[in-house]
N, C-alpha and C positions, 0 to 999 in steps of 0.2 A: 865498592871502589873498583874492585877487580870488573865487573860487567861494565863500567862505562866505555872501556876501549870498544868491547864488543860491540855494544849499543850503538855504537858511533859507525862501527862497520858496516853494520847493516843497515844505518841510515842510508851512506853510503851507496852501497849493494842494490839495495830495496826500494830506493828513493831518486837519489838524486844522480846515480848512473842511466836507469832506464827512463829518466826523465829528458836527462840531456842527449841519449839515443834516438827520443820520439821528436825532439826538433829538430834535431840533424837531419831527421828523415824525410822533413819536410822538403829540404832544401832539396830535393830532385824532381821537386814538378815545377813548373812553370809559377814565375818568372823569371828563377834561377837555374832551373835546369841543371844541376851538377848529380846527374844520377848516380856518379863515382859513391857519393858522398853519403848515396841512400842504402847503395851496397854496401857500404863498412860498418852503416848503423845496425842493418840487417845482423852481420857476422857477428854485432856487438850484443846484439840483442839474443842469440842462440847462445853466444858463449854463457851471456849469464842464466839463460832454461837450463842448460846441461846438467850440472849440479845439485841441480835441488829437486823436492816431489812438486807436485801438483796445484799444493796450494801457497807456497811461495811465487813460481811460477806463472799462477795465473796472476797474482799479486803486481810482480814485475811486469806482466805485459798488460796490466790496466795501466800501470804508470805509461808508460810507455806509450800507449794509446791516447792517453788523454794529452800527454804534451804532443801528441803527433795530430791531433786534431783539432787543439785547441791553437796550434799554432797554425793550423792546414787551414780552418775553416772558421778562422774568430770573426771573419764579416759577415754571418750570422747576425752578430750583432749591433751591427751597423743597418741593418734591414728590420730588426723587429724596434732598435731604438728611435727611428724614422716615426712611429707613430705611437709609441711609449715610452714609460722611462724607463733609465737607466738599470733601475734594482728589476723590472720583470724582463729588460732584455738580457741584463745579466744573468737571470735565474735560466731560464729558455736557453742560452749559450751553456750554461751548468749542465742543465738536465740531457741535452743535447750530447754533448761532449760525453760524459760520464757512459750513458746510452753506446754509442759510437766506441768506446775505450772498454765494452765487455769483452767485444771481438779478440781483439790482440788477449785480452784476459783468456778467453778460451781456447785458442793456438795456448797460450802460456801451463794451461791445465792441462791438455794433450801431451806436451812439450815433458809435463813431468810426469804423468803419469808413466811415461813413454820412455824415458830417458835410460831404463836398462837395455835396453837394444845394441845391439850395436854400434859404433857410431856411426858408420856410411847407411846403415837403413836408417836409422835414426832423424840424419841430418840430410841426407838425400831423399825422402822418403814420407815421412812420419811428421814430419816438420811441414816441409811444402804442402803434403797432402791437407794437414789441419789448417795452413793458413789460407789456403784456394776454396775450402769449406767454408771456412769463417766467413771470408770476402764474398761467396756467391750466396750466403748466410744476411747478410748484411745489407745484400740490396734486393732482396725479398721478403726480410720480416715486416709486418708494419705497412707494409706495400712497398719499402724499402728505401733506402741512402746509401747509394754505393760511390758519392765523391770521394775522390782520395783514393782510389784503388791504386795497387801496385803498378800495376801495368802502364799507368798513362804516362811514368817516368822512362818508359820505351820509346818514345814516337818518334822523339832522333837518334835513339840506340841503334846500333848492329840487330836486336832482338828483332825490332818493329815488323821485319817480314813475315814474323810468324802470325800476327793480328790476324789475318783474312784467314789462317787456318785454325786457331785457337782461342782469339777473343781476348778484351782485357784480361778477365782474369786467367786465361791461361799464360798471359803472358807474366802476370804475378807469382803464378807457383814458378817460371821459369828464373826470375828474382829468387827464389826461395831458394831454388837447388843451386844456382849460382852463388849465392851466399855461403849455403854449406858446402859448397866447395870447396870457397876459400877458410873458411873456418876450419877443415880437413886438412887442411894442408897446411897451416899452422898448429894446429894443436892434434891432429890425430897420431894412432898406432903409425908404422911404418907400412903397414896393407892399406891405413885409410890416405895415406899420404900418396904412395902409388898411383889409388884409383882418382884422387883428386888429379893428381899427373897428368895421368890420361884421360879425364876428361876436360880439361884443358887443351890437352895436345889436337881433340880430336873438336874442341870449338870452333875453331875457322873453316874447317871442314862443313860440320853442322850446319853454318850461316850462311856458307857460300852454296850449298845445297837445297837451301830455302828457295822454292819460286818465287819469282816479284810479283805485285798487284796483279801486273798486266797478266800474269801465266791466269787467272782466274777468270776475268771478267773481258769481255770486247765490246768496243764501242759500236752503238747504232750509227746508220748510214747517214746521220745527221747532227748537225749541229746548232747548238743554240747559242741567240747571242743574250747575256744575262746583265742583268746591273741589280745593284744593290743600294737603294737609297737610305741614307742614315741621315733622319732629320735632326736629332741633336737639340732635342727639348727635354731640356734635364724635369727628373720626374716631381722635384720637387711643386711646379708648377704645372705638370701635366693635368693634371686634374682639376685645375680650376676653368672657369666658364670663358674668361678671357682669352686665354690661349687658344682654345680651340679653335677661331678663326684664322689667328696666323699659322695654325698647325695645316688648318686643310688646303690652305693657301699653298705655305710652300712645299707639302707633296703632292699638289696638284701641279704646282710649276716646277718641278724636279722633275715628275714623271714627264709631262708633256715635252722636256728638253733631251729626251731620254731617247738616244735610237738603238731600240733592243728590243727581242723577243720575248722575253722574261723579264718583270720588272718585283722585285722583291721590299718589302715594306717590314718594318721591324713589327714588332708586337704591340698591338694596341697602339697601332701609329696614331689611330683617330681614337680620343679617348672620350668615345662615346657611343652609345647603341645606334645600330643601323635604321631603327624608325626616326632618330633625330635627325638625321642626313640624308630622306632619301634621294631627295631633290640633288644634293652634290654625288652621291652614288651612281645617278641616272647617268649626268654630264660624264662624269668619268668615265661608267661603261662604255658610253657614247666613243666619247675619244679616242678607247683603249679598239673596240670593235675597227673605227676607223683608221685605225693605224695597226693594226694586225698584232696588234700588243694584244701579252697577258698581264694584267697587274693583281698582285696576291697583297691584299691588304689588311692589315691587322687592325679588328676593331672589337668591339659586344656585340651580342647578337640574342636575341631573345631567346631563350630557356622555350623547349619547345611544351614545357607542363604550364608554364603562365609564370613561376616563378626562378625569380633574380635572371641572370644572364648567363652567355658563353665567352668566354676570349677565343676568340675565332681568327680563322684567315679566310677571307673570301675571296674566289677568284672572280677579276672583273674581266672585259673584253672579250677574246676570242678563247678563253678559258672557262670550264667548268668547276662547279663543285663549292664545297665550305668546308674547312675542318676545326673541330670544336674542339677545347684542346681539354685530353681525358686527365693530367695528372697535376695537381696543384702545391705549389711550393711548400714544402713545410716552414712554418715559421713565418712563413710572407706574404700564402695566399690563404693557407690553411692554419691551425692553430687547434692544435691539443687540449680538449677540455670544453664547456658550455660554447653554444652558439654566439651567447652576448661575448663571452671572450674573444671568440674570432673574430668576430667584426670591429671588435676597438683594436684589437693588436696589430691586421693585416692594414686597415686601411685603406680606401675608397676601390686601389686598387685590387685589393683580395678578394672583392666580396665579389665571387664569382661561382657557379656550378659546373660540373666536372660534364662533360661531351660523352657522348654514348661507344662504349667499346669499342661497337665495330662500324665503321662509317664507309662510304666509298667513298674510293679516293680523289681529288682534284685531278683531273687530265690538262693538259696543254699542249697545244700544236702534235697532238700524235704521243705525247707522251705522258707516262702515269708517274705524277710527282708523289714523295714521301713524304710528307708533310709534319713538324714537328711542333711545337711550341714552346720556348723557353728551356725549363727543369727537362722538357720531358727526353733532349736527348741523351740524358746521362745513362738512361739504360738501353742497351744495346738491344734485349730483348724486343722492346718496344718499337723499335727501329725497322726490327730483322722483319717484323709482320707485317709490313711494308713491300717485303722482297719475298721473290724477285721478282716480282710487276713493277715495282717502282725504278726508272730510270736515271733517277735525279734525287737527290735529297732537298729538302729544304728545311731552316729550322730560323723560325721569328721569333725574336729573343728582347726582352726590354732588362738588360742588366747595370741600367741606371741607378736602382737602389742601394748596387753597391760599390758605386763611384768613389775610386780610389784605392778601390783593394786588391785584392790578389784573385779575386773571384772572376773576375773579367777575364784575364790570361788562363785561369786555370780552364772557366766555359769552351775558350775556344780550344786549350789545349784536348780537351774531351769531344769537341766537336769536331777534331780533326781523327782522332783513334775511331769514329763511328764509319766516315769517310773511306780508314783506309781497311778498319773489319771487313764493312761489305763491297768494299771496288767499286764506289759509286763519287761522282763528285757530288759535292755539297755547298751550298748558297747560303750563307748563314747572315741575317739582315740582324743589328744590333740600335738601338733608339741612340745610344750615346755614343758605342762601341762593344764589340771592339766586332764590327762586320768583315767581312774574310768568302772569297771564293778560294773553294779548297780544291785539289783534284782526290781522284780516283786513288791516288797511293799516299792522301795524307798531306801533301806538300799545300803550303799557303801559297797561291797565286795573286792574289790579291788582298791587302789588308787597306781597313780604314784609320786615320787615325783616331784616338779617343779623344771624345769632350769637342770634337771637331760637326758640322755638319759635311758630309762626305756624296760621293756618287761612284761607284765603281762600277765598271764594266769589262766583260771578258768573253772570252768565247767558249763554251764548255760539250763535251760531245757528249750523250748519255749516254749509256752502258750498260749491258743485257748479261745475263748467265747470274751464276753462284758461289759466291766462295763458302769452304766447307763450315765457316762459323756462321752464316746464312743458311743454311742446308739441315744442319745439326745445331745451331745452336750452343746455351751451357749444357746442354742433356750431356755429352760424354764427361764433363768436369766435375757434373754432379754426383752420376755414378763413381768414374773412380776416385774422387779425391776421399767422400763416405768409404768407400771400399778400401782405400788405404789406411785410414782413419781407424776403421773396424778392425782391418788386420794386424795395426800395430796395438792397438789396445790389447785384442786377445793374446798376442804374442808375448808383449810384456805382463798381460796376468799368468802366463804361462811358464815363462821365466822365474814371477814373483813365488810361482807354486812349489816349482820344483826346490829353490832355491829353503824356502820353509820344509819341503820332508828331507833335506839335507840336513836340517838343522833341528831336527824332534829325535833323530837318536842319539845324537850328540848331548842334545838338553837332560834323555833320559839316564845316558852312563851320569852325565855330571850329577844328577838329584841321587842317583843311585850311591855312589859317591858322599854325597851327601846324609845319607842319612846312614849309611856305615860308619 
């Protein structure tokens, strides 16, 4: 009788705290944007690491994680259920989730093994450094998933300046130590309250000392004029035989209406291989040539071994080049497990093969485009190798499968942190939505709306040089965040040691003691 209070506590504690932490924390990326909200889950989330070892610890930050992802990223399962049911898209959102919720688990292991340290190393230090591992951990295992990073809750933050010098995730460990700041300053010693003080005092300082986009990168002596055509053919019927005629129809009469240098096409606008159209391919070059257009069109493109295809972008008109796109959706294009699985799971439109590493790039009117497809700008890395030859971003995206969800906002909200990483503006064409000319520092210039057939048009300058998360990369985040990581381990085995030969002479008067 006496343990049920207890038991209750720790459900509690263990359960159903760090679970209502991991939604809350949700609620700072896009569409709701209250990154207030993702900070206090943070400080709520350390307060309860502090306390305990390792293996509670890690305990609390799997809960933690999986309600933070499973509420971040449940349209998962709105894309694998598209072309299965219910029980294997829920299993795959399971497995996924669970996967995804070790991370915060292993911050949460660090978190205890760690927790005799001080509390300002601890919390400033020890903390950050294992959740910045974790995070650059996560979107490299596996080939990696790094949606939901910390950082992309910065984009209309104060923080956001720091992107072009330290990248998402640095700007995630900067979350981390803002966190334990304020956690410091509530619950610390009167030394760690102090230093919370001052650094505070000394934030606005900090952020007003940050250079803007512009100090990194300058525009070329030229300008292009761009549009973004959103044809707005939901995917449900994409792929059938019928559509395809009013598909090539009306982005063949978009484009043609279209007076701009750059004409951008979502992903797999033509949902079909380029030996089926060549004859409409021709006319359009045609057109595009004579009218001094580029149009980047997203179609298949044959697998250059003989087998399955490419999701490609081909540029047509006074434009060079193709790019095959190397990284395929987990869960949508790809799928975990036997061949026959993938191909029932993903769906007419999965069954595709991965683009060759290293490709050259599409050129246009003088300039060397980035060229992205869909998933693949969520990793910054992928982006950076792009630059700095690339003057221009671009990224074709068909985020129609997950019409209606929070996936769409979150895409663009990610495609705008890529934008303002490298000081590049970015073109990003969307089949349903959500399409969007971005500038060089992140800012949306143009949006389309969703579910709509849309045509934007803007003026966009390209942009030459490097910022130093272009330059360097995560390479400095990796060393030190491991380096912090290591140093607070051995520190606190070093603590743990001395504090055991404090306690063996002690042990031995008492047995001595004892046995007189």
């Amino acid at each position: 009788m006496k343990q049920q209070p207890t038991l209750g506590l720790h459900c509690v504690v263990d359960l159903l705290i760090p679970a209502a932490l991991g939604g809350l924390a949700t609620l700072g990326f896009a569409p709701w944007n209250l990154y207030p909200v993702t900070l206090v889950a943070l400080v709520g989330l350390i307060a309860l690491w502090r306390p305990v070892g390792p293996g509670r610890a890690a305990w609390r930050g799997f809960v933690f994680g999986a309600a933070h992802f499973g509420t971040g990223i449940y349209w998962v399962y709105v894309a694998v259920h598209g072309h299965t049911g219910a029980a294997l898209a829920g299993l795959s959102v399971a497995c996924l989730v669970a996967y995804l919720a070790c991370f915060p688990a292993l911050v949460g292991a660090v978190a205890g093994a760690t927790h005799r340290l001080a509390p300002t190393l601890w919390a400033l230090a020890a903390v950050p450094g294992a959740w910045c591992f974790a995070e650059l951990l996560r979107g490299w295992l596996f080939s990696g998933f790094p949606w939901l990073s910390l950082g992309y809750i910065t984009i209309a933050a104060p923080l956001n300046g720091l992107a072009p010098m330290v990248g998402v995730h640095g700007l995630s460990a900067a979350l981390m130590i803002a966190a334990g700041v304020l956690w410091l300053l509530y619950t610390g010693t009167l030394f760690a309250r102090l230093v919370a003080l001052v650094l505070i005092a000394i934030l606005p300082l900090v952020v007003w000392s940050v250079p803007s986009p512009a100090h990194w990168t300058r525009p070329l002596h030229k300008t292009l004029r761009v549009a973004v055509i959103q044809g707005n053919i939901a995917r449900a019927g994409q792929w059938r035989a019928v559509t395809l005629g009013p598909a090539l129809r009306r982005y063949r009469a978009m484009t043609r209406r279209t007076n701009a240098d750059l004409v951008v096409w979502p992903e797999v606008a033509i949902p079909a291989s380029a030996a089926q159209i060549d004859g409409y391919l021709s006319q359009l070059n045609a057109g595009a040539t004579k009218r001094g257009q580029t149009v980047l069109a997203g179609l298949f493109w044959p697998a250059d071994h003989g087998r399955g295809r490419y999701n490609s972008v081909l540029a047509l008109g006074v434009g060079q080049g193709r790019y095959d796109k190397r990284r395929r959706v987990p869960f949508a294009e790809t799928m975990p497990g036997p061949s026959w699985l993938a191909r029932w799971a993903t769906g007419p439109g999965g069954r595709t093969v991965a683009g060759a590493p290293d490709q050259p790039p599409i050129r246009a009117h003088g300039i060397t485009l980035g060229v992205s497809i869909s998933f693949e700008d969520v990793f910054g890395r992928d982006i950076r190798r792009e630059l700095p030859g690339a003057g221009l971003l671009v990224n074709a995206t068909n985020d129609s499968r997950f019409a209606g969800t929070t996936a769409l906002v979150q895409h663009l909200e990610i495609a705008r942190m890529r934008a303002l990483e490298t000081g590049r503006p970015l073109v990003r064409a969307a089949n349903t939505g959500i399409s969007a000319i971005i500038g060089f520092d992140g800012r949306v210039l143009h949006a389309a709306p969703v579910d709509q057939g849309a045509r934007l048009i803007g003026e966009l300058a390209p942009r030459t040089g490097a910022t130093p998360y272009v330059v360097h990369g995560n390479r400095p985040l990796w060393w030190a965040s491991a380096g912090v990581v290591l140093l607070a381990l051995l520190a606190s085995a070093g603590l743990r040691w001395q504090a055991s030969r404090r306690r063996r002479p002690a042990e031995r008067r008492r047995a001595l003691r004892e046995r007189v």
